[in-house]
Each structure stands twice: as C-alpha cells, then as structure tokens.
C-alpha positions in Angstrom: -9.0 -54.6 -87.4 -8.2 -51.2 -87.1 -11.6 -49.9 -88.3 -13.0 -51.6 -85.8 -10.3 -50.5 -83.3 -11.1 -46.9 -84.3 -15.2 -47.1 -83.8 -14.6 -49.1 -80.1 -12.1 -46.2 -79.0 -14.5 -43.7 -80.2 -17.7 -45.6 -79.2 -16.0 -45.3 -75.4 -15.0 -41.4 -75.9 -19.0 -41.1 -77.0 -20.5 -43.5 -73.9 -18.8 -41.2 -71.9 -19.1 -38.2 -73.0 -21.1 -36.1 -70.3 -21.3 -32.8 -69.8 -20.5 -31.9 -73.8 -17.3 -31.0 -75.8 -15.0 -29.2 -73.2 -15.2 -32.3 -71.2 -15.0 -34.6 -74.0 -11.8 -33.2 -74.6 -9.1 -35.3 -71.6 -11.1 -38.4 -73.0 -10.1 -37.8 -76.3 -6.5 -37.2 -75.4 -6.4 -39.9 -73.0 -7.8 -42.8 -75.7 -6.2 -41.1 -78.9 -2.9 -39.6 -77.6 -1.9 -41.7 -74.7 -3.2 -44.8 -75.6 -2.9 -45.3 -79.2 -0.9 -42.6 -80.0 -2.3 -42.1 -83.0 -1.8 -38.0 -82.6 0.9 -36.3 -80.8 0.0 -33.6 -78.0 0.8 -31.0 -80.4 -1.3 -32.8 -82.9 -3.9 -32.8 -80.6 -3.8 -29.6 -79.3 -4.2 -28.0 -83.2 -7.0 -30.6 -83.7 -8.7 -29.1 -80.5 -8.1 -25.4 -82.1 -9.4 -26.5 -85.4 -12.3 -28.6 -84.0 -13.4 -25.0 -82.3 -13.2 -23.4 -85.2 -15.7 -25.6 -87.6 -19.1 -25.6 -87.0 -20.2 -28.9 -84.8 -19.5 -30.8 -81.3 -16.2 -31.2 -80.7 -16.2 -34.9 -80.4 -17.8 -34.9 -83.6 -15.0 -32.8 -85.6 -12.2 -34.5 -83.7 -13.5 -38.1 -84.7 -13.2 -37.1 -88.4 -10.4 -35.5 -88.5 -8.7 -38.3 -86.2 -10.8 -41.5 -88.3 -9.1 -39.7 -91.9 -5.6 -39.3 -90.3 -5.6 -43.0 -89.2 -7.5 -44.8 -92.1 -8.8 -42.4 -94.8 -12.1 -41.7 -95.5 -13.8 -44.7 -94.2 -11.8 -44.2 -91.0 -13.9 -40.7 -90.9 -17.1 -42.1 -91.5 -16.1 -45.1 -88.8 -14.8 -43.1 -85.9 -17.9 -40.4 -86.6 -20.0 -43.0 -86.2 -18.5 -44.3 -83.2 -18.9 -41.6 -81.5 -22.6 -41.0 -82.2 -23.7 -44.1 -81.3 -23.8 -44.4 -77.7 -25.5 -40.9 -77.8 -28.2 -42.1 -80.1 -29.1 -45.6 -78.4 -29.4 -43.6 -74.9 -31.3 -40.3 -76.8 -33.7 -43.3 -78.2 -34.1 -45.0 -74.9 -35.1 -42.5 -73.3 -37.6 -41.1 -75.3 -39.3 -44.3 -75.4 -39.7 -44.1 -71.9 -40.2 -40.3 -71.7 -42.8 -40.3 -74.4 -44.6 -43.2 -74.5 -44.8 -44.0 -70.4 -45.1 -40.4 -69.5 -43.3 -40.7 -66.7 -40.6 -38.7 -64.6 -36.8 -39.7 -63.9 -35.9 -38.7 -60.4 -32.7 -40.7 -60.5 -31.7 -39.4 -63.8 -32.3 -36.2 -62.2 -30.2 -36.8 -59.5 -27.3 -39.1 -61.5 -27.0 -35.7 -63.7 -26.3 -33.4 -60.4 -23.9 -35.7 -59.1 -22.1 -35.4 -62.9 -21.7 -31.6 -62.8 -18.5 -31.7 -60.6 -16.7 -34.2 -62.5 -17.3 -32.5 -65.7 -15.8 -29.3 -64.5 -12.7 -31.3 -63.5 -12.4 -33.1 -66.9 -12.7 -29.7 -68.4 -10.4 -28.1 -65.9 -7.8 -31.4 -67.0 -8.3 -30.6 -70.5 -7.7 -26.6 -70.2 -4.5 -27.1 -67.6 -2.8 -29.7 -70.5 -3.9 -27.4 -74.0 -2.7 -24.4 -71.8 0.6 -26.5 -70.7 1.0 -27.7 -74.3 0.6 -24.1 -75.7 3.2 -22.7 -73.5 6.3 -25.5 -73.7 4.9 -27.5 -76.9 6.0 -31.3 -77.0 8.1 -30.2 -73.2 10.5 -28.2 -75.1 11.4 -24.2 -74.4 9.0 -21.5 -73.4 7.0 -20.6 -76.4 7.6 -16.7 -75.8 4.9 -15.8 -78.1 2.1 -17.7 -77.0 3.0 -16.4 -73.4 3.0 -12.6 -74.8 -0.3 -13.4 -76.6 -2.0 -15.4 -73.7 -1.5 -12.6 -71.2 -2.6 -9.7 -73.2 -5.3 -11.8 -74.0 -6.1 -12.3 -69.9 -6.0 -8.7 -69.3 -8.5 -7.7 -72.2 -10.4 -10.5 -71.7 -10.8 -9.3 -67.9 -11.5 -5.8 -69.1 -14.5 -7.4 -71.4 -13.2 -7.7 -74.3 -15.5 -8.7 -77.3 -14.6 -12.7 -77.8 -14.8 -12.4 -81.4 -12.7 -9.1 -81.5 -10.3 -10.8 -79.0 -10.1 -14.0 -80.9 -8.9 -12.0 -84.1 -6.7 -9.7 -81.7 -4.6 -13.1 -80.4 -4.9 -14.4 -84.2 -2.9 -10.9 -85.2 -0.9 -10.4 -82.4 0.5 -14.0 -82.4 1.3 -13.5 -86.7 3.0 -10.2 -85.6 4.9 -11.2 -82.6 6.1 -14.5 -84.5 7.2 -12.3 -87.4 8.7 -9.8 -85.0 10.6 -11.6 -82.4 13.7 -12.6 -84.6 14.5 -9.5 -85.5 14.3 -7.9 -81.9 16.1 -10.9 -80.4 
C-alpha cells in the first residue's frame, strides 16, 4: 500500500509538473511535506539544496531521495518512476501526433502561454518558503548566519558575481561564520 501510495503522490507531482524543476518544487512540498509528511520543511529544504547539487531534474533527484527515505530502495525506483510517467505517456502522445500526422498544435501553443504566469508564481511560492525556511528554520530564531551569508551573497550577486565562485564564496563564508560566531558572541 504504501508503494503504491508513493508512485500516485509522485505520479500527480510529475502530471503536473509544468514549467520544469523550480516550479516543481511547492508541488513537492505541498504533497510530501504537508500532506504526508513524510519530510519535514527542513528536510525538504536540504533535499532541495542537494537535489541542485547532483546532476538531473529536480523532481527526478527529489523522488529518489524521498522513495529511499520512505521505503528503501524499491521506494526509489517506485517514486522515480512515478514521477516519469506522466511525462513519458504525454512525450509519446504527442509525438505520435507530431510525427506521424504532421500537423501543428495551435492550442497547445496557446495552453503553454497561458502556463507561463502560473509557473513563475509556483516558483516565486517555492523561493519565498526555502528563503523563509533558511532564515527561521522549523519557525524557530533568526538563523544569523544564513542572514550574514544571504546578503553578502545579494550584493555580489548584484555586482556580477561569477555563480560558481559565489556558490563556493556562501559555502566558505557560511563554514566560517558558523565556526566564528560563538566565539564573538
């Protein structure tokens, strides 16, 4: 039962999953998080960071990581799967009708426009709770070091910054200031 729990929840994460990873991310908290709670916000929030780091979608890496957490390996291969499907009947679809009726979608055209704005709000949701999480983690204090780290980060970052350089510039600075901070308090 819950194998087939875990390939339903992320069968509806993948059937919905427009506009790629960033806006994948509020359904994956929603269903995983909320729902189930089979992850905590901070859980989620370092599965988002590590999902980032490893090559591969988003919803992809989180469906893994989140299948082995709740049921092992098969729960990995389960969710991954889950998540893939919906992607792979509609791929196939259309391609059938793309390829072999060689023919145009205008309403497909115009159902993707109409699916931009929504996706930057789902990202914007998923950026204003990883940002809220990073700052007061589980609702607790102000983490002082990930506000320190977030706003140097901002200014360099507006000054055009190399992302790779400023990635490994938050990585340091966050080690340091962690390290740091009890002895200056």
């Amino acid at each position: 039962m819950l194998l087939a729990k875990l390939f339903f929840e992320f069968f509806k994460i993948g059937l919905f999953s427009f506009g790629g990873g960033y806006a994948t991310i509020p359904l994956i908290q929603q269903f995983i998080v909320e729902q189930e709670g089979w992850l905590t916000m901070t859980q989620f929030t370092d599965l988002v960071t590590i999902s980032q780091m490893t090559p591969g979608p988003i919803a992809i890496n989180s469906a893994t990581f989140v299948g082995a957490q709740v049921a092992g390996p098969v729960g990995s291969v389960v969710a991954t799967a889950g998540v893939t499907a919906p992607q792979t009947i509609i791929i196939l679809t259309l391609a059938y009708f793309l390829f072999t009726k060689q023919r145009t979608f205008r309403l497909m055209d115009m159902l993707l426009r109409g699916i931009k704005a929504g996706i930057i709000g789902l990202i914007f949701i998923a950026s204003y709770d990883m940002f809220k999480n990073a700052l007061w983690p589980e609702g607790g204090n102000l983490e002082i070091v990930a506000l320190i780290t977030f706003i140097v980060g901002g200014v360099l970052y507006a000054k055009k910054m190399d992302l790779i350089k400023l990635i490994m510039l938050g990585a340091v600075l966050g080690i340091a200031l962690k390290l740091a901070l009890p002895f200056l308090a």
